[in-house]
C-alpha positions as CSV (number, residue, x, y, z in Angstrom):
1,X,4.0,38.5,21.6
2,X,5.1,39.1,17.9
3,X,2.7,39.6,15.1
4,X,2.3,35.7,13.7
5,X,2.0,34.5,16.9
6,X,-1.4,37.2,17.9
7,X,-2.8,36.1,14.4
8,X,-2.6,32.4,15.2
9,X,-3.7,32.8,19.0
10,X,-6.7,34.9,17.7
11,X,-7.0,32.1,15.0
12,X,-7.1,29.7,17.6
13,X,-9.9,31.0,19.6
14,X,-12.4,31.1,16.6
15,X,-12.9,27.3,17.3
16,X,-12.5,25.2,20.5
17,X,-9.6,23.3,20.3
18,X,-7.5,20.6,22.1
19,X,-4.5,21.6,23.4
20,X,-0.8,20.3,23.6
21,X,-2.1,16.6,23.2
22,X,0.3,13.9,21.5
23,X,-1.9,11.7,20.0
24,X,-4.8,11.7,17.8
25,X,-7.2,9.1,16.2
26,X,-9.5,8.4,13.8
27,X,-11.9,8.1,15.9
28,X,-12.4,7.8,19.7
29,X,-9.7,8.1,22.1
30,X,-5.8,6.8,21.3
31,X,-4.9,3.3,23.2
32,X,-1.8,5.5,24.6
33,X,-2.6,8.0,27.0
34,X,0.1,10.9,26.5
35,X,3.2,10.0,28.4
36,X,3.4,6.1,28.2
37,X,6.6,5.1,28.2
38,X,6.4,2.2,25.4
39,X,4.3,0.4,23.0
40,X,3.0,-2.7,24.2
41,X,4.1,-4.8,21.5
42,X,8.0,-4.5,21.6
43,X,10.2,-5.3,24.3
44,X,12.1,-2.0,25.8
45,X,14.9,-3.4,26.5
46,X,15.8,-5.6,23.1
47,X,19.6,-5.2,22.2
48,X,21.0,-3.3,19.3
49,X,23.1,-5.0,16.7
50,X,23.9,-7.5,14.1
51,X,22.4,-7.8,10.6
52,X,19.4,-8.8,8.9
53,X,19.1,-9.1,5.6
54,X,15.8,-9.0,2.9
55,X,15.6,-9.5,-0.3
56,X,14.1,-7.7,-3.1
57,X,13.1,-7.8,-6.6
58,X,14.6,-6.7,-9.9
59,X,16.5,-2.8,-9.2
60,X,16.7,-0.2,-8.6
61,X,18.6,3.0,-10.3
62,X,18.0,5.9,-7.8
63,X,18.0,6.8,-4.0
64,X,15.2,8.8,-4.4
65,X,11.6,7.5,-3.7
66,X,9.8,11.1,-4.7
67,X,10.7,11.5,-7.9
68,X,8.1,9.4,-10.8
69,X,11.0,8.8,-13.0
70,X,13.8,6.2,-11.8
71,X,13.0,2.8,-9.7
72,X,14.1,4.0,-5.8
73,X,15.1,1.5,-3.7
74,X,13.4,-0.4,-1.4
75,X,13.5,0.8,1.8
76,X,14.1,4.4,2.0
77,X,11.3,5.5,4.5
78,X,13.8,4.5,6.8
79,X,16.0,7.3,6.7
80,X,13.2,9.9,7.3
81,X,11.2,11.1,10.1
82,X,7.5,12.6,9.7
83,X,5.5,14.5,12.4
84,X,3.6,11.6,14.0
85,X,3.9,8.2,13.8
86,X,1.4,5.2,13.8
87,X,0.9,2.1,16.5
88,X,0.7,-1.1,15.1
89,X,-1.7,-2.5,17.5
90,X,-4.9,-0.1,17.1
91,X,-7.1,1.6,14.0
92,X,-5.7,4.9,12.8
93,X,-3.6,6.7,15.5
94,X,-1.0,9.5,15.4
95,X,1.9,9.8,17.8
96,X,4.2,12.8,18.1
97,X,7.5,12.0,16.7
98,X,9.1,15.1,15.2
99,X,6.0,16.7,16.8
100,X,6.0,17.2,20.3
101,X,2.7,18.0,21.0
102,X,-0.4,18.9,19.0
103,X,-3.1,21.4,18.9
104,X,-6.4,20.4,17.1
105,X,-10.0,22.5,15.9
106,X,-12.6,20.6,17.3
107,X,-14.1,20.3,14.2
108,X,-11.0,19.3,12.9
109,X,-10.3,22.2,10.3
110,X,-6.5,22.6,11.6
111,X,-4.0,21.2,13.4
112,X,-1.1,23.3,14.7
113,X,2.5,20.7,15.5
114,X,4.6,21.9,18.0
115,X,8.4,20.7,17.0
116,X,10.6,19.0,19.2
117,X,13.7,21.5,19.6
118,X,16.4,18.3,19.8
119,X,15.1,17.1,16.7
120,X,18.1,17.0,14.0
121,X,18.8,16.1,10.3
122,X,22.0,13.3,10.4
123,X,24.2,16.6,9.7
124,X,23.4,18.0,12.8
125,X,21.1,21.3,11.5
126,X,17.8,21.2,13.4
127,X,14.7,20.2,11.8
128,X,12.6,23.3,11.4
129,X,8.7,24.1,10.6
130,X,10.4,26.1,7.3
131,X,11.5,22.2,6.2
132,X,7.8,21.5,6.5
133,X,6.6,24.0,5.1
134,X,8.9,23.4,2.0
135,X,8.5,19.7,1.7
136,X,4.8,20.2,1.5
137,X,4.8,22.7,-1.3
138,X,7.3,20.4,-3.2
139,X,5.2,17.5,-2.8
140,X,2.0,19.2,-4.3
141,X,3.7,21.7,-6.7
142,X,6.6,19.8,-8.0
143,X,5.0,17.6,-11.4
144,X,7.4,15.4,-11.7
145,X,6.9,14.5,-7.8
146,X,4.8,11.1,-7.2
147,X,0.9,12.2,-7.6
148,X,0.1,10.6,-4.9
149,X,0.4,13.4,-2.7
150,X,-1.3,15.8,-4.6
151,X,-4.6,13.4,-4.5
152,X,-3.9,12.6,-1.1
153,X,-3.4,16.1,0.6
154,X,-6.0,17.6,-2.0
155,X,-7.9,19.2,1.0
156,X,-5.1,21.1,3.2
157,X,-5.9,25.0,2.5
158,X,-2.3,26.0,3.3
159,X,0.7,25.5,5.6
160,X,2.5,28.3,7.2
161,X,5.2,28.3,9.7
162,X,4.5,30.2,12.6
163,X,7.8,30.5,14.0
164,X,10.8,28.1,14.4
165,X,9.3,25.2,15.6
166,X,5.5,25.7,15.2
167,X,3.5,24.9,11.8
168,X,0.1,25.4,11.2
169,X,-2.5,23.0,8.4
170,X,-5.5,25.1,7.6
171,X,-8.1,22.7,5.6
172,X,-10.6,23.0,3.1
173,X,-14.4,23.0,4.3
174,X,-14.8,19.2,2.4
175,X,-15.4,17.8,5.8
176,X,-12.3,15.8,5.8
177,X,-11.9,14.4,9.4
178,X,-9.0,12.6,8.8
179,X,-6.4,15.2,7.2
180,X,-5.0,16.2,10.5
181,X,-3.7,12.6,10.9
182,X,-2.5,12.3,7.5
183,X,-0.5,15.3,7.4
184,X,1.4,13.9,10.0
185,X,2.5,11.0,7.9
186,X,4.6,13.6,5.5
187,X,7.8,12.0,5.1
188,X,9.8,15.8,6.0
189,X,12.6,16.5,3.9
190,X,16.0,19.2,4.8
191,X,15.3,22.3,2.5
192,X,19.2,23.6,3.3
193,X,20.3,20.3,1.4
194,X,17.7,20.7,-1.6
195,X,17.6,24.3,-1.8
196,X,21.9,24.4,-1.7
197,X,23.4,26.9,-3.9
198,X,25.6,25.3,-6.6
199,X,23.8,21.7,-6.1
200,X,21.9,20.2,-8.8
201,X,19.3,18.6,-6.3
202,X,15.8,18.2,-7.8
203,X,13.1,16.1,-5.5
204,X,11.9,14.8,-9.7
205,X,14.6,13.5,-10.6
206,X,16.4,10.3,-9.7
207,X,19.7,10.4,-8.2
208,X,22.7,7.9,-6.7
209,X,23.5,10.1,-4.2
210,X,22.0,9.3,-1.0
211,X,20.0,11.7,0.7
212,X,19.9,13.5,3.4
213,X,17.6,12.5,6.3
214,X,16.7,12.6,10.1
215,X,15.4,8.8,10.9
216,X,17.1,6.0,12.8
217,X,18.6,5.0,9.5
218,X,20.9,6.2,6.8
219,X,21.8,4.8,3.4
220,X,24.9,2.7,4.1
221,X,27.2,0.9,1.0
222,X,24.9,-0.3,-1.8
223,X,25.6,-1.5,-5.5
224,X,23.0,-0.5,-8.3
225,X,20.7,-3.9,-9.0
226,X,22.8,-6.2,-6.5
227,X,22.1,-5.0,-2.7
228,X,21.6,-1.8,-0.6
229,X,22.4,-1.2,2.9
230,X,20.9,1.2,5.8
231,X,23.3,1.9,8.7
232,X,21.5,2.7,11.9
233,X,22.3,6.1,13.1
234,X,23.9,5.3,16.8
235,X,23.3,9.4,17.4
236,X,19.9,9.6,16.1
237,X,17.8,12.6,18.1
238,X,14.7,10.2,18.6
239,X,16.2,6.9,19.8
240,X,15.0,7.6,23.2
241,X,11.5,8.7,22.4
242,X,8.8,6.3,23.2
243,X,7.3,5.8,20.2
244,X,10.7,4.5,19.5
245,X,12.4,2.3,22.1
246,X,12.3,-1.5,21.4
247,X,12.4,-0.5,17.9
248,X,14.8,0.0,15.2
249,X,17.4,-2.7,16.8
250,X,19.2,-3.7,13.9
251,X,22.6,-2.1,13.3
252,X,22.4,-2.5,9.7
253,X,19.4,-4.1,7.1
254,X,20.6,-5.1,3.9
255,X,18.5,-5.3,0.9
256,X,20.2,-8.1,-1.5
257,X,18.1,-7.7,-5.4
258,X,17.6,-10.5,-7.4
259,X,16.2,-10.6,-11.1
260,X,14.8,-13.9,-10.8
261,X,12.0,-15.5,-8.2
262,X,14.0,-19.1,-8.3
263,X,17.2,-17.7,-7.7
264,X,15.8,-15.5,-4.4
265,X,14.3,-18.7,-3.5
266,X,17.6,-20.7,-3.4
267,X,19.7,-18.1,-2.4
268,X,18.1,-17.9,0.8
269,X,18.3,-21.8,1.4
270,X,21.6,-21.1,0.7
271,X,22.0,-18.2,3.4
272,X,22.3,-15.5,0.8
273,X,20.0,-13.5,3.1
274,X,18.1,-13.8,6.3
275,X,14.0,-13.4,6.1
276,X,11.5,-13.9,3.4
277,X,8.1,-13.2,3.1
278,X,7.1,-16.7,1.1
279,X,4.6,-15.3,-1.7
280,X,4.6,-18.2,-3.4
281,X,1.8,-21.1,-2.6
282,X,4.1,-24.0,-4.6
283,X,7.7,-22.8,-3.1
284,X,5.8,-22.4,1.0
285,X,3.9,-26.3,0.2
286,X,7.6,-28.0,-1.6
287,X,10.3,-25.7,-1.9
288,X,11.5,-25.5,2.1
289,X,11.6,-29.7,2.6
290,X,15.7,-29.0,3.5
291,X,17.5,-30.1,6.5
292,X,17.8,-26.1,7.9
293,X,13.9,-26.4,8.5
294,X,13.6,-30.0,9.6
295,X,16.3,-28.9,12.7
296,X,15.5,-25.6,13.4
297,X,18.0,-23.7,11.9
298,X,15.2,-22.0,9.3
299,X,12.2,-21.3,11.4
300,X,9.0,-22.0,8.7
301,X,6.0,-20.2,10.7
302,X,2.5,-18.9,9.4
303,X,2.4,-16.0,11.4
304,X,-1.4,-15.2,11.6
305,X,-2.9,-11.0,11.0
306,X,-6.4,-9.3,11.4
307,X,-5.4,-6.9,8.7
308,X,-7.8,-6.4,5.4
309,X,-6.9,-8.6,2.8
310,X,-5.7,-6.4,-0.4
311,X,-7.7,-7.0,-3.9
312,X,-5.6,-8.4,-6.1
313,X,-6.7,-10.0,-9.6
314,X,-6.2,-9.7,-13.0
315,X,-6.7,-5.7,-13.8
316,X,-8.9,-4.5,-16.9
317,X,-7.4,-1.3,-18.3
318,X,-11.0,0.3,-18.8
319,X,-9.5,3.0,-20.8
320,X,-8.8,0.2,-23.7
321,X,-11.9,0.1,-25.7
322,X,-12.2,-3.6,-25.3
323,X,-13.2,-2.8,-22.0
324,X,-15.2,0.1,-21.9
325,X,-18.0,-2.2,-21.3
326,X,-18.8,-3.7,-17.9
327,X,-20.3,-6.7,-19.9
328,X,-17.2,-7.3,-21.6
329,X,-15.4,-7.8,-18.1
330,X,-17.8,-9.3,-16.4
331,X,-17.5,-11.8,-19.2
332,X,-14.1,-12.6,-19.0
333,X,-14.5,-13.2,-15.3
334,X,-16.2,-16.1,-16.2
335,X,-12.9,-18.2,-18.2
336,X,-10.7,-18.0,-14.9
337,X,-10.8,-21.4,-12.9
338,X,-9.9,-20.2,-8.9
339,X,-11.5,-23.7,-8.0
340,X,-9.4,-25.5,-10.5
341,X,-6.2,-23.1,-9.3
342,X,-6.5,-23.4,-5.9
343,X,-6.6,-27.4,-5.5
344,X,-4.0,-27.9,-8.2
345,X,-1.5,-25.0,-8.2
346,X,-1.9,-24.1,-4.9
347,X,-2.3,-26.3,-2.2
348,X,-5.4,-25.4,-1.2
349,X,-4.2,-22.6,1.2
350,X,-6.2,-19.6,-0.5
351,X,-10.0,-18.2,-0.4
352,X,-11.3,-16.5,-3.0
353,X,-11.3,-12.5,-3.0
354,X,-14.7,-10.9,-3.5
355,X,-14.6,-7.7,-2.0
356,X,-11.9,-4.5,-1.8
357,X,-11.7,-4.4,1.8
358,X,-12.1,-8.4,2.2
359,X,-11.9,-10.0,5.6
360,X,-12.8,-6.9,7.5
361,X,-16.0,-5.0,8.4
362,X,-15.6,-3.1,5.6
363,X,-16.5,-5.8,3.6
364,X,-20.0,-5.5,1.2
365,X,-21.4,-8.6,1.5
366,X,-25.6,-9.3,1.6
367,X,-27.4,-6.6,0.8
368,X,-27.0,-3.0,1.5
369,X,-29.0,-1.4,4.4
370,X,-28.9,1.0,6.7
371,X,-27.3,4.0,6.2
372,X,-25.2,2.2,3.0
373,X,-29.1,1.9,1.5
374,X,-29.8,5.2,2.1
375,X,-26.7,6.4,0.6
376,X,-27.1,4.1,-2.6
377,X,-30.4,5.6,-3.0
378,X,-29.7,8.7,-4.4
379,X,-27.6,6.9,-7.3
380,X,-30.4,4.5,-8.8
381,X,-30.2,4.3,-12.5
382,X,-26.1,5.5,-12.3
383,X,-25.0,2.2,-11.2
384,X,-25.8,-1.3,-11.3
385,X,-29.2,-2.8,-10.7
386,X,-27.6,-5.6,-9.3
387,X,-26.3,-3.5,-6.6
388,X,-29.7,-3.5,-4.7
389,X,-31.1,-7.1,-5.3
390,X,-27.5,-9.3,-5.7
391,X,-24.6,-9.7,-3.0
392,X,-21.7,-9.9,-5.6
393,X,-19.9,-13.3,-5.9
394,X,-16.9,-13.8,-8.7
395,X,-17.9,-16.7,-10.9
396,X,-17.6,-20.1,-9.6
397,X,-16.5,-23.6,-10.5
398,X,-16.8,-27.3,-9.0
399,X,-12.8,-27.2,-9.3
400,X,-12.8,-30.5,-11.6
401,X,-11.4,-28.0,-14.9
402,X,-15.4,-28.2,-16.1
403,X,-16.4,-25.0,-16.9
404,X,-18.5,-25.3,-19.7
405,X,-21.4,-23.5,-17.6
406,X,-19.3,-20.2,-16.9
407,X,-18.5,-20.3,-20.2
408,X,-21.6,-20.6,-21.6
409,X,-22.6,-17.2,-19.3
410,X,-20.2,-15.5,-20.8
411,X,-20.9,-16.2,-24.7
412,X,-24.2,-14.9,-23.7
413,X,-23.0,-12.0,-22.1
414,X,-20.5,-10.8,-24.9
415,X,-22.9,-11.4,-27.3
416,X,-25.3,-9.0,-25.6
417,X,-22.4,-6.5,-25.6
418,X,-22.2,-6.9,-29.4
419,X,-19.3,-10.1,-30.1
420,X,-20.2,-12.8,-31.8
421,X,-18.0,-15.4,-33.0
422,X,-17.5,-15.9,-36.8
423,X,-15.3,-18.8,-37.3
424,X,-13.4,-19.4,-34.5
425,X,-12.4,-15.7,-33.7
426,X,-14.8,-13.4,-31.2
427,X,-15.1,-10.2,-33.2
428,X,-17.5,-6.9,-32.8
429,X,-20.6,-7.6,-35.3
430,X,-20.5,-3.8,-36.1
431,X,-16.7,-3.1,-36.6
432,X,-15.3,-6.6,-37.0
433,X,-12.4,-6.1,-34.3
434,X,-11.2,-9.0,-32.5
435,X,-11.1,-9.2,-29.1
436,X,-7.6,-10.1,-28.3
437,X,-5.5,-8.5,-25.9
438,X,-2.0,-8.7,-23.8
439,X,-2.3,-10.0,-20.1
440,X,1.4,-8.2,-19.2
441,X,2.9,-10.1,-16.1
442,X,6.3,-8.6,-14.4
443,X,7.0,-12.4,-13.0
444,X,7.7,-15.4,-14.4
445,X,6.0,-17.4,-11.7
446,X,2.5,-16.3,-12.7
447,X,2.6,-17.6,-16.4
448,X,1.3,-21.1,-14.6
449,X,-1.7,-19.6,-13.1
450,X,-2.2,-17.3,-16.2
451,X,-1.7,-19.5,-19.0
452,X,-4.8,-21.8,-17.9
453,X,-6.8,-18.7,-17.8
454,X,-5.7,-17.7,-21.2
455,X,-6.7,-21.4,-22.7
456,X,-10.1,-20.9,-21.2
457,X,-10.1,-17.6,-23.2
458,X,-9.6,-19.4,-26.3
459,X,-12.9,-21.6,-26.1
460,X,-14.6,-17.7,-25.8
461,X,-12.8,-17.4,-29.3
462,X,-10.6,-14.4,-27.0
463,X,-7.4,-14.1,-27.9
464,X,-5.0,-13.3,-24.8
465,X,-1.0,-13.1,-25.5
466,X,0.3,-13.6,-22.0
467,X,3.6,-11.6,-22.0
468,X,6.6,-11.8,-19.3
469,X,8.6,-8.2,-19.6
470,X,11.6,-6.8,-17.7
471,X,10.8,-4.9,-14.6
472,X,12.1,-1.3,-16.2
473,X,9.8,-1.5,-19.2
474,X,6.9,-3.0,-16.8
475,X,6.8,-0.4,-14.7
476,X,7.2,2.7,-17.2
477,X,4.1,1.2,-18.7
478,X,2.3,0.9,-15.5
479,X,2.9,4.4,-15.0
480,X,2.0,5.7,-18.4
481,X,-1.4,3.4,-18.2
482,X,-0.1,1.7,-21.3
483,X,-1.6,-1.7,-20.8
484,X,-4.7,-4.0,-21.2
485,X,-4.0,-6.2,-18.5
486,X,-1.9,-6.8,-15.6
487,X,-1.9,-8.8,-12.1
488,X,-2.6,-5.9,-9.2
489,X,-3.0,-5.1,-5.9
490,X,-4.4,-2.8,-3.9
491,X,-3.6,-3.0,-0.2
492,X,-5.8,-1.4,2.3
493,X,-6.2,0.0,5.8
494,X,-9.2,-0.2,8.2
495,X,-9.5,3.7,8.2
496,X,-9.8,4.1,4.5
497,X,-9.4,7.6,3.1
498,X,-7.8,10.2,1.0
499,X,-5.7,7.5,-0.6
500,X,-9.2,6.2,-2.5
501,X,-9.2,9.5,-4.6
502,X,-5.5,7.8,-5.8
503,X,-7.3,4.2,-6.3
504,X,-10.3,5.2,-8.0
505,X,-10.8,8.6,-8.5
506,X,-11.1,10.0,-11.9
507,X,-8.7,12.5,-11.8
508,X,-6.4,10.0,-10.9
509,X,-7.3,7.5,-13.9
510,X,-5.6,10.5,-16.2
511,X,-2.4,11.1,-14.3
512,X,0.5,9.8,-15.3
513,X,2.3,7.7,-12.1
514,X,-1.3,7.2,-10.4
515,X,-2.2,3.8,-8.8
516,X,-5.4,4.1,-10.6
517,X,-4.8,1.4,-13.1
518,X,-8.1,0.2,-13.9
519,X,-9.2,3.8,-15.4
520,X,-12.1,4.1,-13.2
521,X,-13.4,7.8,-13.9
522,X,-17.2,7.6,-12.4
523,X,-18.8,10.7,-10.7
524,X,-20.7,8.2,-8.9
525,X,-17.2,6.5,-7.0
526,X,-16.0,10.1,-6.9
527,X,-18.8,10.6,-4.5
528,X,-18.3,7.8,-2.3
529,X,-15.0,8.7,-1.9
530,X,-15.7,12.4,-0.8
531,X,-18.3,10.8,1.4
532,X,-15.7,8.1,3.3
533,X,-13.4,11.6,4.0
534,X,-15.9,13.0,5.0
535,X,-17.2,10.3,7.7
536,X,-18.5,11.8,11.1
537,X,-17.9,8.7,13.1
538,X,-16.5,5.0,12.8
539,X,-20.1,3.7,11.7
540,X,-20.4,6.0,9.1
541,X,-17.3,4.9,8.1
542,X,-18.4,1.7,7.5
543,X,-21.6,2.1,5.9
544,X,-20.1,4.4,3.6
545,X,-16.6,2.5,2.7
546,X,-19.4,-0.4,2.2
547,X,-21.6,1.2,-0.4
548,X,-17.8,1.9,-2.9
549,X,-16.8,-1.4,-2.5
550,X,-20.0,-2.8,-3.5
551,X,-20.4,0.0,-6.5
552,X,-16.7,-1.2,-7.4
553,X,-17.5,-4.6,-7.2
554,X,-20.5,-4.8,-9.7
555,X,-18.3,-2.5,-12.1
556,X,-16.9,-5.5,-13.0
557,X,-13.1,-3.8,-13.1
558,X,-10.8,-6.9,-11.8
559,X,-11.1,-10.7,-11.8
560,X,-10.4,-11.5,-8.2
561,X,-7.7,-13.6,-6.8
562,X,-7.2,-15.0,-3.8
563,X,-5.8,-14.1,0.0
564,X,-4.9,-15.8,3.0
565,X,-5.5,-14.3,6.5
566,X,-1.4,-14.9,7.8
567,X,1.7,-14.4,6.6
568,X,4.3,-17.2,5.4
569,X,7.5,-16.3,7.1
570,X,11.0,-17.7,7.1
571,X,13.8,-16.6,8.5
572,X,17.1,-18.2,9.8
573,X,17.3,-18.6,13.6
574,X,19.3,-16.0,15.0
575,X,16.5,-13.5,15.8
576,X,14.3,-13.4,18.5
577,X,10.6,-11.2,18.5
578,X,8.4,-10.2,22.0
579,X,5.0,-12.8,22.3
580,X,2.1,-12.6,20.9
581,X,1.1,-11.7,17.0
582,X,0.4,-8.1,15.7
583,X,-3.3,-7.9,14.5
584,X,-2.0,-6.1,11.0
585,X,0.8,-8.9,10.3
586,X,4.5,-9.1,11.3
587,X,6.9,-6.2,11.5
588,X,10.8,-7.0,11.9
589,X,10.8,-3.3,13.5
590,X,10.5,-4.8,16.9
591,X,12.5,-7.9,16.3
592,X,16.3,-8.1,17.5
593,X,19.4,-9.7,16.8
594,X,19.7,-12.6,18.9
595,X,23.5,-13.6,19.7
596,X,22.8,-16.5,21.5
597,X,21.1,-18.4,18.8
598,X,23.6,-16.6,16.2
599,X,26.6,-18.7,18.0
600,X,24.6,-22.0,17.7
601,X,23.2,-21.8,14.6
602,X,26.8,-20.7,13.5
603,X,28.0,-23.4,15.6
604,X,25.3,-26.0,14.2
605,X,26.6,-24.9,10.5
């Protein structure tokens, strides 16, 4: 036995650990005992082949989805492999993928991944635990590397490769029981191809040249702004695995980019590409009333999900002065009409958004007790009053466009916070600033929704310039936190976790490329966060991803949307899919060309 391998055997034996398993979860045991042959969601024996084709928005100017500067293209995780991979028909579990098996502390402070020796990069090198080890440093150490990783991984200790095929994550004592599973989920990258002599490779900087990866796809023929294409890989090493089979069935998927919203809409009527995800409440009530839906050739289905809906609204930039003051956005709140919206713009197919982990447990709603009490407790007098006597509700409406009522709230509550109105203007009475500010939208199709909201402003005497911009310059501003307003989203899982710190964290709200765009910096949130990671079982969870969302919700940061619990789907008929819905919403990984249908519908056209 060789030096390394006595250190991490007598490392080993300091705690009790599980041995050579090929699962883990979040908590409790995996659905999959180790050696199922399949997931119970896709069909094993779906054929490979044919084409589907998505669409996405804007462009794109790089292959490389690391680096903060450039726009990558969409769908690049599909040409890399990570240690584990998830189900899609449980909470949080991790299945060995490049890993073959697993060794886990039993209190969870390391996890050692035992390397599958057939496991290859699409030039044929094997994939080693140094390529770990390196894409791991990169990702924390590189600054020009998305930030997300470095708030995410914040509390692995170090990672060392203990031989060839064996790596090792030591943690930090934060109590972080869910950093063995999300190591697993590190996108791992070929050092020989980044680290080649004479190469200018650089994981920061954005680049045409496809990558080099190890997943069931590779980057195929693409044009800059107009389309990519992934190839699947007929040789890949882990089509046979089965966390795999039934999956990955299309020979190629095709990304087609358009600029415009319309124009996506109408060039898939037209056949311009296969599947859309129908975002739009209008377009999903009166765009699709065509002859390819009224006969079959367009399938038009509401597919229905358990997942949580995301928080999306309009996003205060709490680092603008404006908005420093809770009562200044809680105000606001007040001049936007969901009612009025959602019975005249869109169909009536939405519910109103009032929490950051909406239609799930996680959900603050009532008042906190329990251990979510308890936990609240200790922060009386740092947050909210409201937070122990109120459930939180976004202002209301009868939906008739009558609003005086809200309105009248909110000149009370600006006033309070100092703005009066002299003339017709709402200024500061101590400095005589205006309060007027941009709402910055990235698509045209949201001025209708926004421009009501911005009328309603008026009557405040608020002035708000609703501005349409290109997608380059909106999302160099996004990153650099230059903004008062925007529409945003943040998506969530029902395992919650390290990615809060990225949310809401404050030192998040100062990093450039961060997805904290409302500038939340509060000791108090940081907390709640720490405690979440921290959670000893799926309860605690709970109570504790309970107590942020209800601190977040009566800091007043967002004026909520809207969600609807399924997704609008289209797609032309020449796919098929195995029965029965996925509780987190459709994936086209288990779907598969169809060639019976193609020939009809091609026969039909």
């Amino acid at each position: 036995m060789n030096i390394r391998m006595s250190v991490l055997v007598f490392s080993l034996l300091l705690t009790t650990p599980a041995w050579g398993q090929n699962s883990i979860a979040m908590h409790g045991q995996a659905k999959y005992a180790d050696g199922f042959k399949y997931f119970d969601y896709v069909n094993p024996n779906a054929p490979k082949g044919g084409t589907i084709r998505t669409s996405g928005f804007g462009s794109y100017d790089s292959l490389n989805a690391f680096a903060i500067k450039g726009e990558a293209a969409d769908g690049l995780g599909r040409i890399y492999d990570s240690l584990t991979t998830n189900s899609q028909d449980e909470p949080f579990t991790r299945y060995g993928l490049l890993a073959e098996s697993m060794d886990i502390a039993e209190d969870r402070s390391w996890i050692v991944f035992h390397m599958r020796k057939n496991a290859r990069w699409h030039d044929g090198k094997p994939i080693t635990a140094e390529d770990v080890v390196w894409t791991f440093n990169e990702l924390m150490n590189n600054q020009t590397v998305q930030p997300f990783y470095r708030f995410y991984y914040a509390d692995v200790d170090k990672v060392e490769a203990i031989d060839p095929l064996t790596v090792k994550f030591s943690f930090k004592d934060t109590g972080n029981r869910e950093i063995p599973l999300t190591v697993g989920e590190i996108p791992i990258l070929p050092k020989h191809y980044w680290m080649e002599k004479g190469k200018d490779r650089n994981l920061g900087k954005s680049t045409l040249v496809p990558p080099l990866g190890s997943g069931p796809y590779k980057v195929g023929k693409f044009e800059t702004g107009r389309y990519i294409s992934y190839d699947r890989v007929k040789e890949y090493w882990g089509r046979d695995l089965n966390v795999n089979v039934g999956r990955h069935n299309f020979d190629v998927q095709r990304v087609e980019y358009f600029r415009d919203g319309n124009v996506a809409v109408e060039g898939f009527k037209g056949g311009a590409y296969d599947l859309r995800n129908e975002l739009m409440s209008k377009v999903w009530a009166t765009g699709y009333d065509i002859p390819a839906v009224k006969d079959g050739r367009i399938i038009k289905e509401k597919i229905p999900n358990e997942r949580t809906a995301q928080m999306q609204g309009y996003a205060f930039n709490s680092r603008r002065d404006l908005f420093k003051d809770a009562r200044v956005r809680q105000a606001l709140a007040y001049a936007f009409d969901f009612e009025w919206s959602n019975r005249n713009l869109f169909y009536g197919q939405y519910k109103r958004t009032r929490s950051y982990f909406g239609n799930s447990v996680l959900e603050a709603k009532g008042l906190p007790q329990g251990e979510e009490l308890e936990i609240l407790e200790k922060y009386r007098g740092e947050i909210p009053d409201a937070v122990f006597t109120q459930e939180y509700n976004p202002p209301a409406t009868k939906g008739d466009g009558r609003i005086r009522s809200n309105l009248k709230e909110a000149d009370r509550l600006l006033k309070e916070a100092g703005w009066v109105i002299q003339g017709k203007e709402r200024v500061h009475k101590d400095t005589g600033q205006k309060l007027a500010f941009e709402i910055m939208l990235a698509q045209p199709a949201f001025e209708r929704i926004t421009l009501p909201f911005a009328k309603h402003l008026t009557r405040l005497g608020v002035f708000a310039n609703v501005r349409t911009v290109d997608t380059a310059q909106y999302i160099k501003r996004l990153e650099t936190h230059d903004f008062d307003m925007i529409v945003s989203s943040w998506g969530q899982s029902l395992s919650p976790g390290g990615e809060q710190r990225n949310y809401w964290g404050s030192l998040a709200a100062t990093t450039t490329g961060s997805r904290n765009h409302l500038g939340v910096s509060d000791p108090v949130v940081d907390d709640l966060i720490d405690l979440i990671i921290s959670a000893p079982n799926r309860k605690s969870l709970e109570q504790r991803t309970r107590a942020l969302d209800r601190v977040l919700q009566w800091g007043h940061y967002i004026v909520p949307h809207w969600f609807a619990a399924y997704d609008r789907v289209l797609y032309w008929n020449k796919y098929s899919r195995p029965n029965g819905p996925l509780p987190y919403g459709f994936s086209t990984s288990r779907w598969w060309y169809d060639e019976a249908k193609a020939q009809t519908l091609k026969a039909d056209e």
